[in-house]
PLY file of the C-alpha trace (Angstrom):
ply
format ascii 1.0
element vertex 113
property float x
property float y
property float z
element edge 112
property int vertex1
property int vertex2
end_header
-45.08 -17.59 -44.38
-41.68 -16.87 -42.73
-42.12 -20.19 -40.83
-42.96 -22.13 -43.66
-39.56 -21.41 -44.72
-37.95 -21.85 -41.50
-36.89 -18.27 -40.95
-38.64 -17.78 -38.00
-36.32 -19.79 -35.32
-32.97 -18.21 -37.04
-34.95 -14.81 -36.24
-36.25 -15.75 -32.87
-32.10 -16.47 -32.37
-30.99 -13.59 -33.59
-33.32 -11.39 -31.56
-32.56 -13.37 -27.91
-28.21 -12.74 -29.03
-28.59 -9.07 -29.40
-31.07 -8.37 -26.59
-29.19 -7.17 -23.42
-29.95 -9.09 -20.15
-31.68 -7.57 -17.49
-29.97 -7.09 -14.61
-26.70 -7.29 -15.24
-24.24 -4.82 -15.63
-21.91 -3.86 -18.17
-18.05 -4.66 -17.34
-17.22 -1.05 -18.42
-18.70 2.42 -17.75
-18.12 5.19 -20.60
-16.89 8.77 -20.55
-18.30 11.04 -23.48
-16.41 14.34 -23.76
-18.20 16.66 -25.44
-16.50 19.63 -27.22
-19.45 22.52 -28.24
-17.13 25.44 -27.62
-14.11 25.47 -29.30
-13.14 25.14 -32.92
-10.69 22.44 -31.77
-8.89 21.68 -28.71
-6.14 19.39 -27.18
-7.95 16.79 -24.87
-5.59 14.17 -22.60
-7.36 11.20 -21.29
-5.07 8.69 -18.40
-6.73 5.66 -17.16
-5.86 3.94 -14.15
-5.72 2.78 -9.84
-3.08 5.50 -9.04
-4.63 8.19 -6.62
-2.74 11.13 -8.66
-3.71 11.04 -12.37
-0.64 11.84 -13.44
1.03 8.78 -12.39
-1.38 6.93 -14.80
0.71 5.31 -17.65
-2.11 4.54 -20.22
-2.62 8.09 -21.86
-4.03 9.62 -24.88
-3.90 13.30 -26.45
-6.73 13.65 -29.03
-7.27 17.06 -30.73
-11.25 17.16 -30.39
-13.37 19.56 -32.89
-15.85 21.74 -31.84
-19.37 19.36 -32.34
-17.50 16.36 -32.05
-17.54 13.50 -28.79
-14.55 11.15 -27.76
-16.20 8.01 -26.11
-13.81 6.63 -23.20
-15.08 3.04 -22.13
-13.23 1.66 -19.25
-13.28 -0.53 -16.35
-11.15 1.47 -14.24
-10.83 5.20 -12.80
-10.60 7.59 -16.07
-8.79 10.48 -15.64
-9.15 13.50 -18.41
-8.18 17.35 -18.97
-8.38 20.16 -21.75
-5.65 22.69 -22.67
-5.77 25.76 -20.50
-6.00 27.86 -23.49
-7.23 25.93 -26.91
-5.95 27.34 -29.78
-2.83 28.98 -27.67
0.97 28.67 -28.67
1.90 24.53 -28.84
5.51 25.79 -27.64
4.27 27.29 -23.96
1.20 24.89 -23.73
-0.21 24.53 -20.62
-2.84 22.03 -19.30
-6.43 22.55 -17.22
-6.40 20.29 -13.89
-7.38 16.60 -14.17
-11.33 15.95 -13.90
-11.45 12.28 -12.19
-15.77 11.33 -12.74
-17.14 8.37 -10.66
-17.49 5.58 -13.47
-19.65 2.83 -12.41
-19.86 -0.30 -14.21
-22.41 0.33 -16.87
-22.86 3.67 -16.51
-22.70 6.37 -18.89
-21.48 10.07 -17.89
-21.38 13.10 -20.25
-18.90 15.67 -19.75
-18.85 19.25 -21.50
-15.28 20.54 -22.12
0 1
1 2
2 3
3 4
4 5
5 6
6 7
7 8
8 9
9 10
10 11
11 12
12 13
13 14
14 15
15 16
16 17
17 18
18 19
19 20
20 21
21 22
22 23
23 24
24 25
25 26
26 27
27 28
28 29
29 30
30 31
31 32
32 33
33 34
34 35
35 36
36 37
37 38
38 39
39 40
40 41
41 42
42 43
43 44
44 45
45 46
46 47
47 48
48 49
49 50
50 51
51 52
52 53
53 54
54 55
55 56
56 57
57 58
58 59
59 60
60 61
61 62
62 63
63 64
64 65
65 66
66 67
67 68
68 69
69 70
70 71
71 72
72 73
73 74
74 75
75 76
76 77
77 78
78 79
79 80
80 81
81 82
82 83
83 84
84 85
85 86
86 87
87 88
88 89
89 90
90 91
91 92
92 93
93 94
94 95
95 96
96 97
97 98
98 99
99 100
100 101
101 102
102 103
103 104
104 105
105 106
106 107
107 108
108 109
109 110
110 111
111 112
């Protein structure tokens, strides 16, 4: 019936648009930091080529709460730490040392904070 009314070529279309290929992969790779321990906590994300992570320029500081996932997609090194002590004094905050995962084009890593 659908191709009585010509809806079945728009479909066929639609399907072949949204369909990944096979084969090839993704520009980016994607970072998901997890937080399932805290009730919130400071998270700082850097991307960038520089070998020390703090020489990165393109940062972030997200407060993440407890259940919830930032999703980092990049095409270059990503760089991230926590707050040594979540929920601590802002005034004398100190921060965790920088976790640097291998990112691979397309890939996906999952990271518990």
């Amino acid at each position: 019936m659908l191709a009585h009314l010509g809806l079945v070529p728009v479909l066929a279309s639609l399907l072949l648009l949204v369909t990944p290929r096979v084969g090839r992969p993704l520009p980016a790779g994607q970072l998901n930091l997890h937080n399932d321990r805290w009730d919130a906590v400071l998270v700082e994300v850097r991307i960038g080529t520089a070998a020390s992570c703090d020489l990165n320029t393109e940062a972030w500081v997200r407060t993440l709460h407890k259940g919830h996932t930032w999703a980092v997609v990049a095409d270059i090194p990503v760089c991230w730490r926590t707050e040594a002590m979540p929920g601590g004094a802002t005034s004398t905050r100190a921060w965790a040392a920088w976790q640097r995962p291998a990112l691979a084009p397309g890939a996906v890593v999952d990271a518990e904070l």
